[in-house]
N, C-alpha and C positions, 0 to 999 in steps of 0.2 A: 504494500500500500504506500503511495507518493506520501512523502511529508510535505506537510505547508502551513506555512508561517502563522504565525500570531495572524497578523494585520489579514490575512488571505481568507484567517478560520473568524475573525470579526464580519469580512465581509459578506464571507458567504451566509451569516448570520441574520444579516439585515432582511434576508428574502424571505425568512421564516413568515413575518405578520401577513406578509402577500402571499404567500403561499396557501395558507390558513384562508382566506376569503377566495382564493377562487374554489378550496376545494368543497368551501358550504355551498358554491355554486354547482358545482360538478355533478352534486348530488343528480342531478337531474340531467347531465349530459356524460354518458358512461365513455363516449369516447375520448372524452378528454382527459379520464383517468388514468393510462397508459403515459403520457406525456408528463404528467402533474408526477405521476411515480417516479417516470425519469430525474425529474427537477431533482425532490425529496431525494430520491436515492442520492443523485451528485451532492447534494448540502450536507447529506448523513455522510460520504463517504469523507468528504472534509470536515469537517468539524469532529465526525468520530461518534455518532448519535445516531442513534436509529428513528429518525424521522419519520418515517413509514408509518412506525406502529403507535406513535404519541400523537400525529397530526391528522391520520385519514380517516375520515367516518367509519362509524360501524356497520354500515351497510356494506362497504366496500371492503372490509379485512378479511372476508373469505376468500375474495381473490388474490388479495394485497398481501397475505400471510404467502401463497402460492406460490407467488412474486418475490418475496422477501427471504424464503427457505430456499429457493432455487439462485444459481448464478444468474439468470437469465439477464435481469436490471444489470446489475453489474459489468456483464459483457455489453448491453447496449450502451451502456455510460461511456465504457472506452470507447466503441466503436463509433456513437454520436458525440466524444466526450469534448470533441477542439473547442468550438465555439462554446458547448453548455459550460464547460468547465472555466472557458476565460471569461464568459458571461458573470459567472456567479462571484469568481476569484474580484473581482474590480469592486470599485467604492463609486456607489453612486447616489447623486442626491433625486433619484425619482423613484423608487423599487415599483412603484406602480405601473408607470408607463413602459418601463424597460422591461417588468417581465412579459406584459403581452407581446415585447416587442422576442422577447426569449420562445414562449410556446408559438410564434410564426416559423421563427428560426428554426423549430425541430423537424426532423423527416417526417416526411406523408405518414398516411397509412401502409402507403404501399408500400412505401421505402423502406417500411418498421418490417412491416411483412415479412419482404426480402432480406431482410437481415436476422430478422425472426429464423426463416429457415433456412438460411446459408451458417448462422452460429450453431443452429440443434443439428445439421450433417457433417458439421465437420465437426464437433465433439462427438459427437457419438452419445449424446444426451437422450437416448429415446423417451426418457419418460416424460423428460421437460417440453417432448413435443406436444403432451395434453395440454400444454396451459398456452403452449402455441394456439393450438386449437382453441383454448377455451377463452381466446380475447381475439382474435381476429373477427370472427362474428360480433363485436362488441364494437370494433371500432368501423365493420362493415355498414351496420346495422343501427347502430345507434338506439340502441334500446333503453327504453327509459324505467322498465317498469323492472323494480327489483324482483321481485316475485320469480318473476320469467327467467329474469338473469341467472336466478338461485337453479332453476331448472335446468336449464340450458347446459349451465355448466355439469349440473349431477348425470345430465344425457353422456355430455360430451368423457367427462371423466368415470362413466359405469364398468368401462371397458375393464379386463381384469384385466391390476399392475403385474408389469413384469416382472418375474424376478429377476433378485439380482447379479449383474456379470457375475459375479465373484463367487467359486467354490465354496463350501465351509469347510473344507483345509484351509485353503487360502484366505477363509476370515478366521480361521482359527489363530492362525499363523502372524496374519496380521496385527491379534490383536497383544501376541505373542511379542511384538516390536516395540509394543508402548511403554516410552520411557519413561523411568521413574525417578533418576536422577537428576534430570536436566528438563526442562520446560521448555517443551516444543511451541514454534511460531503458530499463530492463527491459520488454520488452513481451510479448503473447501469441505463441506461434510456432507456425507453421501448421499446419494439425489433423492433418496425417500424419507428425508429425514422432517422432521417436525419441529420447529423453534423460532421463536416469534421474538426472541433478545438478541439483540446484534452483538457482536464482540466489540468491546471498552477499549479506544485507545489508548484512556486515560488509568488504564489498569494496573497501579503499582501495588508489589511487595507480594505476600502469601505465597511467596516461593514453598514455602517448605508446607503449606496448608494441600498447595495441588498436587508438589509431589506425593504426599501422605495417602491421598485420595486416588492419585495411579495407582499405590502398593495396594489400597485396598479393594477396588472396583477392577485389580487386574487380576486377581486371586479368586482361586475357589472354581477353576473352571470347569464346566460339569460337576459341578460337588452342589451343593448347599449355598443358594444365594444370602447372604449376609449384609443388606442394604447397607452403607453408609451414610451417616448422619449430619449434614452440617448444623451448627446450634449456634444460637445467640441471640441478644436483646436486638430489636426494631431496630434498623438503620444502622447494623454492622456492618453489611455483605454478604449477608450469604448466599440471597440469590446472586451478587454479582458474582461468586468464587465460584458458583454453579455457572452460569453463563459461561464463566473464562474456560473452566475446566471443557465445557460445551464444544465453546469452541476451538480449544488447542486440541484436545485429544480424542475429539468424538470422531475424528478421521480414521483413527485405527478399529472401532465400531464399526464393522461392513454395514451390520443392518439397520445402522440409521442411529439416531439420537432423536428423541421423545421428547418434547417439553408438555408435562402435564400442572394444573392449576392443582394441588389439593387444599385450597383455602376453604372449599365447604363439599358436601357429599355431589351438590349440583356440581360444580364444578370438574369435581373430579369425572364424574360417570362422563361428564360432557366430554373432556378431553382425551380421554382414555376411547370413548367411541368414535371422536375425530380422527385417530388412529388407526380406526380399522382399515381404511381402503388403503394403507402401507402396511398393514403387518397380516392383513391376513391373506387367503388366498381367495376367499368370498368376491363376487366379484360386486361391484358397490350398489349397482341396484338389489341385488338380493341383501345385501349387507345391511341397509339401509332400511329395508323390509322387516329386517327380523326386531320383534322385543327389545325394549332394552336391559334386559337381562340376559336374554340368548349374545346381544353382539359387546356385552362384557365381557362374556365369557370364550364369545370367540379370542377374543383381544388377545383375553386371557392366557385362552391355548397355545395361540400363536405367541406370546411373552416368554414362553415355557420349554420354544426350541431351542436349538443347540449352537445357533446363529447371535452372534455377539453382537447386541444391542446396549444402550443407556438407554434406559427409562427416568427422568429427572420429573421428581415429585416437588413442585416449589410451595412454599408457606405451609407446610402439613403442621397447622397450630392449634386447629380448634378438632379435627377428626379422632374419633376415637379410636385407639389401637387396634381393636378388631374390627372396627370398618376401615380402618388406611390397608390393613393387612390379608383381609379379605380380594384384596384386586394386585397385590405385589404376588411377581412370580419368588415363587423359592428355589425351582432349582433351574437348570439349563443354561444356557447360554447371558440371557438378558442380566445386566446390572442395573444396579436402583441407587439412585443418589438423592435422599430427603434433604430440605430446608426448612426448617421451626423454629419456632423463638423456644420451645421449648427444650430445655435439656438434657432433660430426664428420660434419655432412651438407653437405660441401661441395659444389663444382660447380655446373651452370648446371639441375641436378637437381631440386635442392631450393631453398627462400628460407631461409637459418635465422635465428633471433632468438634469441641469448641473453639468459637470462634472468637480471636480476641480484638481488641485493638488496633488498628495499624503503630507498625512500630514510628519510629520515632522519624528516623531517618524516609521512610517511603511516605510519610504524612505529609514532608516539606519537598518532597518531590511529586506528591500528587497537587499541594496545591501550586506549586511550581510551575507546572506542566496546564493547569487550570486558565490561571492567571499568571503571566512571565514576567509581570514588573514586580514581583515579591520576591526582594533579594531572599537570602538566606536566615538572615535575622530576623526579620519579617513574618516569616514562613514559620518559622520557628515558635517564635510567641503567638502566633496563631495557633498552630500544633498546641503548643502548650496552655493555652487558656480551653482551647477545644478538648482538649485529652485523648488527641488521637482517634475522635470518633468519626469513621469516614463518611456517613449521610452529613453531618456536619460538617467536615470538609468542605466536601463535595458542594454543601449552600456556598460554604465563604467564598474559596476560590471562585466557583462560577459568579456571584455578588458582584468582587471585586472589577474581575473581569467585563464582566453588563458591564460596569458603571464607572469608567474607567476616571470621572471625576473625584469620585470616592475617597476620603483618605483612608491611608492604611492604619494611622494612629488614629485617628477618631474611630475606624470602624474597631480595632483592637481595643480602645475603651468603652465605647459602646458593649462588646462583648465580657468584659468586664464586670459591667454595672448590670446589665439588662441582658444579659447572654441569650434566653430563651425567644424575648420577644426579638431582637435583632435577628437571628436564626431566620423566623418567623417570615420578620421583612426581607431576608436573604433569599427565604423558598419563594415567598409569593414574585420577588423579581428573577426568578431563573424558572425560564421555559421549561426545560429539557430532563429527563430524568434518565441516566443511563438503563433502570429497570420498568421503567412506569411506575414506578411506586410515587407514592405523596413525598413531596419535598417540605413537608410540615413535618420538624421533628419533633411538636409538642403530640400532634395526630399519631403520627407514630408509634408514643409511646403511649399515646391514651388507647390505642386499641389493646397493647397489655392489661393496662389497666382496668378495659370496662370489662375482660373475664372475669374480673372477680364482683361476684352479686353480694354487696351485702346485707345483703337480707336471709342469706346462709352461714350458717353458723361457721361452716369451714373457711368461706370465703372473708367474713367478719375478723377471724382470728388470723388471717394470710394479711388481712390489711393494718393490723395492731403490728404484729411483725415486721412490717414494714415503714411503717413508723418511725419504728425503733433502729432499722436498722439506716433508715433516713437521718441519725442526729449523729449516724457515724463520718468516719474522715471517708470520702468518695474515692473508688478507686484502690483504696486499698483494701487488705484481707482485713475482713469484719472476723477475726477468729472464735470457734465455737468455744472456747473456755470464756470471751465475753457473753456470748447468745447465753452459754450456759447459765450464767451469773444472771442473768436477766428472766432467767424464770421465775413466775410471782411465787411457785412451794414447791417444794418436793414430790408434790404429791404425783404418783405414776400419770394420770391421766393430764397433769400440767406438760408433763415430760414428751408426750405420747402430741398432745396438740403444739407442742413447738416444732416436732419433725415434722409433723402434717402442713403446716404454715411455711417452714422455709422450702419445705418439695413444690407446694403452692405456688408459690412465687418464682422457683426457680422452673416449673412448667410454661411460665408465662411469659416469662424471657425478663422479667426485672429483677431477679438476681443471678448471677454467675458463680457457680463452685469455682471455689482458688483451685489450682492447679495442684498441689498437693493434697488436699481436699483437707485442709487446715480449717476451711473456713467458707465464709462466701464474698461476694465482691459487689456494690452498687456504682455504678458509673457515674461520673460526675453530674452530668447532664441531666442522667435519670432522676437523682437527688435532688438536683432544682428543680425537677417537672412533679416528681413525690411529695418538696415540700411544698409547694405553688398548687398541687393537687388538694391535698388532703385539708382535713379542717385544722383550723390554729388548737385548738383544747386537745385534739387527738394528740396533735405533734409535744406541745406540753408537756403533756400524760409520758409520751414516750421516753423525752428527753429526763424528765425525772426517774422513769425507774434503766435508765441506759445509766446516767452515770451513779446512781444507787448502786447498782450491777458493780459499775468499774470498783465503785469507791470500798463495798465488800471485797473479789476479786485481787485487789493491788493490798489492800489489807492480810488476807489470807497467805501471801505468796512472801509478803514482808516477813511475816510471824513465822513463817516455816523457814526464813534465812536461803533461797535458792533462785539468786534474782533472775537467773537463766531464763527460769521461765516465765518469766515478763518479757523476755524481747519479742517475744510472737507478736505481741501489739501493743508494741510502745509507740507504735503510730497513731495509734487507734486512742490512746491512754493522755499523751499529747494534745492531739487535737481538743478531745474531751476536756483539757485543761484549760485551753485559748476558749471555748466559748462559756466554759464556767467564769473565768476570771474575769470578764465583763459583767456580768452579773451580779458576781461580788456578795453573794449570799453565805450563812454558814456551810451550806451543804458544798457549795464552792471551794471554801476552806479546806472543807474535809476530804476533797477530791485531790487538790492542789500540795494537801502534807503528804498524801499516802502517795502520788505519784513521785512526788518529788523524793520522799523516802527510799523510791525504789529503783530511781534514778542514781541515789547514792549509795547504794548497795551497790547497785552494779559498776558502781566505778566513775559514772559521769556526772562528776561533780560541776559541772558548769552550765550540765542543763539543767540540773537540780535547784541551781540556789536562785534564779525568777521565780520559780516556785513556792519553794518556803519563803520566800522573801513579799509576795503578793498574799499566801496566806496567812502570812505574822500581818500585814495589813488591813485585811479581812477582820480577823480576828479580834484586832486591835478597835478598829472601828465600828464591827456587830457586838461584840461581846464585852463584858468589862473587863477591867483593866488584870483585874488578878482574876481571872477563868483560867480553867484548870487547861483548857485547850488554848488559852492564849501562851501560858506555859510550853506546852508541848509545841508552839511554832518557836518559840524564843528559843529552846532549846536544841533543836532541830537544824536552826537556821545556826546560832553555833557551833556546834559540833560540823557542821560543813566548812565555816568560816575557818573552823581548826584544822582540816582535814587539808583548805586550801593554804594552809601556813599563815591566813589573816588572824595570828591571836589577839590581837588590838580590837577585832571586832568584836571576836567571840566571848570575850573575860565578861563584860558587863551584860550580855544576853543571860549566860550560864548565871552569873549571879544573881540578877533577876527572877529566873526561870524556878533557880532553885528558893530563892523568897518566898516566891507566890504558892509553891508546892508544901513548903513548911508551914505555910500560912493554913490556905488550906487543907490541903490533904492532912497534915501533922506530917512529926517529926520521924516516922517510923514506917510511914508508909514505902510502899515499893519504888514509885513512880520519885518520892523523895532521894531515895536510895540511887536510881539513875543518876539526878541531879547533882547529886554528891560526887558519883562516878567519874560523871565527864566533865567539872568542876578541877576533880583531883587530876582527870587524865592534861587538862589543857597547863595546869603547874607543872603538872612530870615533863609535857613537853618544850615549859619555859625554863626545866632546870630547876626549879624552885619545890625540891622535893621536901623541903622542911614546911610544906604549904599542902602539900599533896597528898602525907601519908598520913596524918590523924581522918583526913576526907575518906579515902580506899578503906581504912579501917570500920569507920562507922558506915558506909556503904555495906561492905561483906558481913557487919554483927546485925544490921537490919536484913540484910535477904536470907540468912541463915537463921535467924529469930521467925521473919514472915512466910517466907518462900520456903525455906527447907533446904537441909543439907547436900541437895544433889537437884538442885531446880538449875538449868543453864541461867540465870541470872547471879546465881551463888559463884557459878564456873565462871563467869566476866569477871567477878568480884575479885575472885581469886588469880587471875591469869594478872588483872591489875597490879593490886597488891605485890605480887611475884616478881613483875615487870619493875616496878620500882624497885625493890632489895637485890634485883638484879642490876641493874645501871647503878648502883650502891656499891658493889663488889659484896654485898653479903647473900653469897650462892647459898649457904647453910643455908640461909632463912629459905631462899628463893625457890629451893630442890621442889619441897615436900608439897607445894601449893602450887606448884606447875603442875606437879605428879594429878592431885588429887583434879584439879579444873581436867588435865585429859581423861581423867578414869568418869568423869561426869557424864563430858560429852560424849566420850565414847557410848553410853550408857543411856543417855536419856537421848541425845540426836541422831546419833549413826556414826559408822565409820568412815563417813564420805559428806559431813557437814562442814561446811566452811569454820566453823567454830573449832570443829575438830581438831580441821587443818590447822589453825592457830594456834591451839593448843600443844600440838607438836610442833611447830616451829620455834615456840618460844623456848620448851624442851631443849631442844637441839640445840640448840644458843646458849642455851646455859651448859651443854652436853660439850659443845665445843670449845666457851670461856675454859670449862674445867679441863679441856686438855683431853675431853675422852671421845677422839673423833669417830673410832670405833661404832659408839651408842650414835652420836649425832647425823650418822650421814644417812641411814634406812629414814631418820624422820624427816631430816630434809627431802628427801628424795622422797617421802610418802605426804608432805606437806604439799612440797609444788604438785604432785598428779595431782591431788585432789581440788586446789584452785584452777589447775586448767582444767580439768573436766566439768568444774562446777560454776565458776567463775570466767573463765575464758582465757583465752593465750595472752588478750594486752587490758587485763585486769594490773591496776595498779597492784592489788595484794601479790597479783603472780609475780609481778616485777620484782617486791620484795621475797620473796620466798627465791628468787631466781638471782636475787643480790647474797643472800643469805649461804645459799649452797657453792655459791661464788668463791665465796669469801674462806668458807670449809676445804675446798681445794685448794684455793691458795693458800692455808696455813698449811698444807700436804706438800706444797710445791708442786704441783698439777695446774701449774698455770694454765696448758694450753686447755684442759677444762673449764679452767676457770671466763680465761679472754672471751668466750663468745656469749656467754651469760650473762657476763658485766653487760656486756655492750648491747644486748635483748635487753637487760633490764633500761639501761638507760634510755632505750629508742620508746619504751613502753612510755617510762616517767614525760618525756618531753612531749610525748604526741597525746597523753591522755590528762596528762596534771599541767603541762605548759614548762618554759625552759625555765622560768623560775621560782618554782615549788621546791619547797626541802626536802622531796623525796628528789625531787630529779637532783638538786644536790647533789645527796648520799651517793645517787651510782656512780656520779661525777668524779666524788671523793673517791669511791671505792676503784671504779676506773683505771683511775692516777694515781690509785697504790699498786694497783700490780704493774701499769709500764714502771713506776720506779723501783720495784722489784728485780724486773728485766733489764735494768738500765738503759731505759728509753725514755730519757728525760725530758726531751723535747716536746715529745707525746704528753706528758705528765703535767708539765709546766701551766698550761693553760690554763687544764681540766680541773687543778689545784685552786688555780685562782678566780676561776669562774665558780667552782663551789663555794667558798670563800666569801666572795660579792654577793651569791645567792644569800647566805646565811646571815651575813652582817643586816643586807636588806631586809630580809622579812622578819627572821629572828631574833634580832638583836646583836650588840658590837659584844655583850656579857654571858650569852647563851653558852652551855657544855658544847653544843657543837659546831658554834663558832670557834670554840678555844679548839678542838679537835680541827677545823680547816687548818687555825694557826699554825699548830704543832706539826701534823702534817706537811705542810709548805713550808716549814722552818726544816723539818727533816731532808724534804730533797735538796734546799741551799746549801744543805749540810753533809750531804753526802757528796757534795757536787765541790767542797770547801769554800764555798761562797758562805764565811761564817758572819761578815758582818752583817748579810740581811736575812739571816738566819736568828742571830740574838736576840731580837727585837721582838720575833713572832714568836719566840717559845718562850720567853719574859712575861709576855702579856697573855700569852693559853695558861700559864701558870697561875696569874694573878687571878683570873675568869675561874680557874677549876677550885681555886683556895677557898675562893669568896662562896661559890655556888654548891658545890660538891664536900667542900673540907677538905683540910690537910693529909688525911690518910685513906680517901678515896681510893682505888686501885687508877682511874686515870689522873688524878693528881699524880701520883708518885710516878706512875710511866713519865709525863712531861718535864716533870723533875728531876729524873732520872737522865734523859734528854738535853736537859738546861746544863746539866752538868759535865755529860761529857763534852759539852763544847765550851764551856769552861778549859777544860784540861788541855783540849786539843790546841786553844786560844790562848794556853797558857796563863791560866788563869785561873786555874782549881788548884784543890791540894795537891 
């Protein structure tokens, strides 16, 4: 097929509206129909549109289908095409005047005639000589009265069809060639074939949708026909994927390719009998005679032989499974290709293929290909506002194109604000529909819609569900542990009507199973047209018990400690937070802490603290000042602030938090006992452990007194506790309550609970201070599996658990173990906490002790003083692990005998460790120990 330009396919465009009034005239002069077809056919063969079958009466598509399934037009197009074709290509400002000066300009009768039978003897088209026949009498004759026309032709065409040239080896064989790798060009489809959709020039992407559907429509030959399914919501594609397939591959089909209507039982029986005078051997007056039950079942019989057919079932939505299945052959030769909006054709019945999206890249090339002044970028946030839905393409691109004043930013904001109704104004200005389908994508989806009657109780409870799944994020997987959450009880028959309601729906083509079948998916578009549909108090009702759902749901997954499994929809959990947080209500609050909670479990600290930060504001402003939940944000939002190395923020939240908790809860409560916890942990982490440890202690005598000696809040208690008299150098103390917090958790959470993990790592640390690497290295090593399998590979915890085991090799001298863990940990610290958090420090530090180890100074140098700067910044200039950068960085000057700017830093890690730690600290006395050999070496000790 010739390509031709934008400006060519504009102008051949202009002829449409004239075309359209002669042919309401035509009605009543049939000879002019043959000429008007020519026209049509030329503008459809440029533009790329089937004009035929969108623009000619319905009186006239019995012949015009005849016309349109055969080459016949086609070869006259060429063969008259000089003049029609530069008639149409030009821009002109009269289409009135000029076309009748076009239908002068076309050959006689006679001319048509002789070309008529000069093309059907030299192709060797015998069958296309009926329709020879069955329009030369038309333009002889001029007959006006349809009736007769309708007769004429059934005389002219009674004759019984020929069969076809072609052996069934050689269609067997044939069909034996159809490729399944590679997607063959449009070609001719064999002359008895039936199909009224022209092939899309504008056909991008589903490459792998047509192969999929070779492999399955080329299987099974002579065995058990196995229909294949295409599926999806209104205004995917799937008639158009059925057309394309149509027309690329129905050439390897000898006996023809079928297009049938099954949008209703009329339709079907209709179409399926307009295929008898091609598929049976009946000859068509007799055919025509018989019942129409006998000539179904002729159909039928003939569907059933051995002769390799497509039978294309389009819209099979509303038919019931044993009336669609009652007329599909099962075995023989014949293939069946359905289109539904429905999904749900499971079983070893059907093959289905849902139908997604256009991806990304074919979105910005179809509407490229639409309209050609849409650079790339353009194209793109078109795509992107659209979400890839091709009937909505397919408005814009053609919109833009009409209308070529149009802007592209105004009509991209418009789409924006008013996406639906702009659509709207997109379909009603484009003519043309590559399927004849409505270019109303609100129509569209309201025919999903008006399946469900509610005044049925099943169809009532599919429209609540929908609701609900309307206040979710569009697009993405709606996962069924939310749907699950969102049931109002327990009760079996609750259970029982929420599977009934999303089968419901997904019959109907308004939602789509996620590809893993995680879940299910609403479309963007669909979401505006659901919430624009439905009533405001329905949608309400939803949104309240949807984030009830989440706010339970993110709660539960908190409290079992395993954030893992939140990620499935932390899109869904997200969103859910952006439209609560406008709102600004308690219940908001309560959405907003527990997301954000579980945002910091998993590690993302930085999407978490909007969160707590919006809900301590909430709270702040619904509630009073000392609420018990105003607490729990203040607290919250600290402990994050800690986590992010801001202790500046965190100190006065925690103190606060914990007021209000002694206030009211009292002095002994649980929740008091937290307060306490993370109070003492944010001193332990300023060094200020003489601030820290009367805190841990009355924490651990309240949860042991409340909670009980083996509750995992006793085991925090205690790991605390530990942790301090560890950084203390008193392991004695530290052994026996590291011991007991892992005999807890082992006990009461599992062997595979992130707490666990911690619990053995702190072990190990202490296992390895004491010199016993032996004990220390199975925990390490059973520490880090358990955060990667629980937590995930760039889990900040894993990083340290992966610094820690690091650090265990290196005191082994197993550096080259050690070097690639360091550097995993730090790439985790930097990309997940940011380059200047005190954990990313720590790998920084740790890093730049084993190159100085290696004597790779160079390497070391920086890595030193970048952790360093980190520490002094966030930490403070007096922090223990400031004095540790010091000491450190003083060591490799000192290794390096660069002692004068070595002096300086182990002078003042000294003074830091004296002041903070005390004189007999075990890292006092190391830096001391330090200060002094270079003393000596300086000549300057004893």
């Amino acid at each position: 097929m010739p390509k031709y330009t934008k400006q060519q396919q504009e102008n051949a465009k202009q002829w449409l509206p004239t075309l359209q009034k002669h042919l309401q005239n035509a009605v009543s002069m049939p000879a002019n129909w043959l000429r008007l077809c020519l026209i049509a056919a030329a503008i459809g063969q440029v533009i790329g549109m089937d004009v035929l079958s969108v623009y000619f009466p319905t009186q006239a598509m019995a012949m015009i289908n005849l016309l349109a399934s055969s080459s016949i037009l086609a070869r006259l197009v060429n063969l008259l095409g000089g003049n029609l074709l530069a008639s149409l290509l030009e821009q002109t400002a009269n289409p009135d005047e000029k076309f009748e000066q076009l239908l002068a300009s076309l050959a006689t009768p006679a001319q048509i005639e002789t070309i008529f039978e000069e093309t059907l003897q030299e192709a060797g088209l015998l069958t296309e000589r009926q329709f020879y026949h069955a329009f030369i009498p038309l333009l002889r004759e001029n007959r006006q009265d349809h009736a007769e026309i309708t007769r004429l032709l059934q005389e002219i065409l009674a004759q019984k069809p020929l069969p076809p040239t072609i052996s069934l080896p050689e269609a067997l064989a044939r069909l034996q060639e159809m490729p399944t790798e590679h997607t063959p060009p449009v070609s001719p489809l064999p002359s008895q074939s039936r199909i009224t959709i022209a092939a899309n020039q504008h056909f991008v992407g589903r490459e792998d949708e047509l192969h999929t559907l070779a492999k399955l429509l080329k299987a099974g030959q002579n065995a058990v026909i196995v229909p294949a399914v295409v599926s999806g919501a209104g205004g995917i594609g799937k008639t158009q994927l059925a057309a394309e397939f149509a027309h690329r591959y129905g050439t390897y089909f000898a006996g023809g390719v079928y297009w049938v209507s099954a949008e209703s039982q009329a339709s079907l029986t209709t179409d399926l009998s307009d295929c008898g005078g091609m598929v049976t051997d009946i000859s068509r007056p007799a055919f025509d005679a018989l019942p129409q039950p006998e000539r179904l079942q002729a159909v039928k019989t003939a569907l059933h032989s051995e002769l390799p057919r497509l039978l294309v079932l389009d819209n099979a939505d509303h038919l019931s499974l044993p009336n669609l299945q009652a007329h599909l052959p099962h075995t023989g030769g014949c293939r069946v290709l359905l289109t539904s909006r429905n999904e749900v054709w499971g079983g070893s019945n059907f093959q289905p293929i849902q139908l997604a999206t256009l991806t990304r890249p074919a979105s910005v090339q179809l509407l490229q290909a639409l309209c050609a002044r849409l650079n790339h970028t353009e194209a793109d946030s078109i795509a992107a506002e659209l979400d890839d839905f091709p009937l909505a393409l397919h408005l814009a691109g053609s919109y833009l194109a009409n209308n070529p004043m149009a802007g592209v930013s105004r009509f991209l904001q418009r789409l924006q604000s008013e996406k639906l109704t702009m659509l709207a104004v997109a379909g009603s200005a484009t003519p043309l529909s590559p399927t004849r389908h409505s270019l109303d994508v609100r129509a569209t989806f309201a025919l999903s819609l008006e399946q469900l009657d509610a005044s049925q109780p099943r169809d009532l409870n599919a429209l609540a569900w929908l609701a609900r799944c309307a206040c979710c994020a569009p697009g993405e997987t709606i996962p069924e542990q939310l749907l699950r959450a969102a049931i109002q009880t327990k009760a079996e028959e609750d259970e029982e009507l929420f599977h009934q309601a999303i089968l419901r729906l997904r019959q109907v083509g308004l939602l789509t199973a996620d590809e893993q079948g995680a879940g299910v998916r609403l479309h963007r578009l669909l979401k505006d047209f659901v919430q624009a549909a439905l009533a405001a108090e329905a949608l309400h009702s939803a949104q309240s018990v949807v984030e009830s759902a989440a706010i339970s749901l993110a709660n539960a997954q908190n409290k079992a400690g395993y954030p893992a499994a939140g990620r499935g929809w932390r899109g869904q959990l997200l969103y859910l937070c952006a439209s609560a947080a406008e709102r600004g209500d308690a219940r908001a609050a309560v959405l907003l802490n527990n997301a954000g909670f579980a945002l910091q479990m998993d590690g993302d600290y930085l999407s978490a603290l909007p969160l707590f930060q919006r809900a301590l504001a909430i709270r702040e402003k619904v509630l009073r000042a000392e609420h018990p939940d105003t607490a729990t944000s203040l607290n919250n939002l600290a402990f994050l602030y800690d986590r992010l190395g801001q202790s500046a923020q965190a100190l006065p939240l925690f103190q606060r938090a914990l007021a209000i908790r002694e206030k009211v809860l009292g002095a002994e409560h649980p929740t008091t006992a937290l307060s306490l916890n993370n109070l003492a942990g944010l001193y332990y982490s300023q060094g200020q452990s003489a601030q820290a440890l009367p805190l841990f202690q009355q924490a651990l005598a309240i949860n042991e007194k409340v909670l009980g000696a083996e509750h995992p809040a006793t085991a925090a208690s205690l790991n605390n506790l530990a942790g301090l008299y560890y950084s203390q150098g008193q392991y004695a103390q530290a052994l026996p309550l590291f011991q007991r917090a892992l005999a807890i958790s082992e006990k009461v959470l599992g062997a595979e609970h992130p707490a666990t993990a911690q619990s053995l790592n702190n072990l190990a640390l202490l296992y390895r201070n004491l010199g016993q690497s032996a004990q220390a290295l199975p925990l390490f090593q059973q520490a880090l599996a358990i955060h990667e399998k629980v937590l995930g590979a760039e889990h900040p915890t894993t990083a340290t658990c992966l610094n820690n085991l690091a650090g265990l090799y290196e005191s082994q001298g197993q550096s080259a173990q050690a070097l690639p863990l360091y550097q995993r940990a730090l790439a985790i610290s930097e990309n997940v906490l940011g380059a200047e958090h005190p954990t990313t420090a720590t790998s920084l530090n740790n890093l730049a002790g084993l190159y100085r180890s290696l004597g790779q100074y160079a390497q070391a140098l920086p890595l030193f003083q970048r952790a360093l700067a980190i520490r002094e910044k966030v930490l403070g200039a007096e922090h223990p692990d400031t004095a540790q950068s010091l000491n450190n960085l003083a060591g490799l000057y000192d290794s390096q005998g660069q002692y004068a700017q070595a002096l300086p830093l182990y002078q003042r890690a000294l003074a830091i460790l004296e002041k903070t730690l005390g004189t007999h600290h075990p890292n006092t006395k190391t830096v001391r120990g330090n200060l002094e050999g270079l003393l000596r070496q300086m000549g300057q000790g004893e």
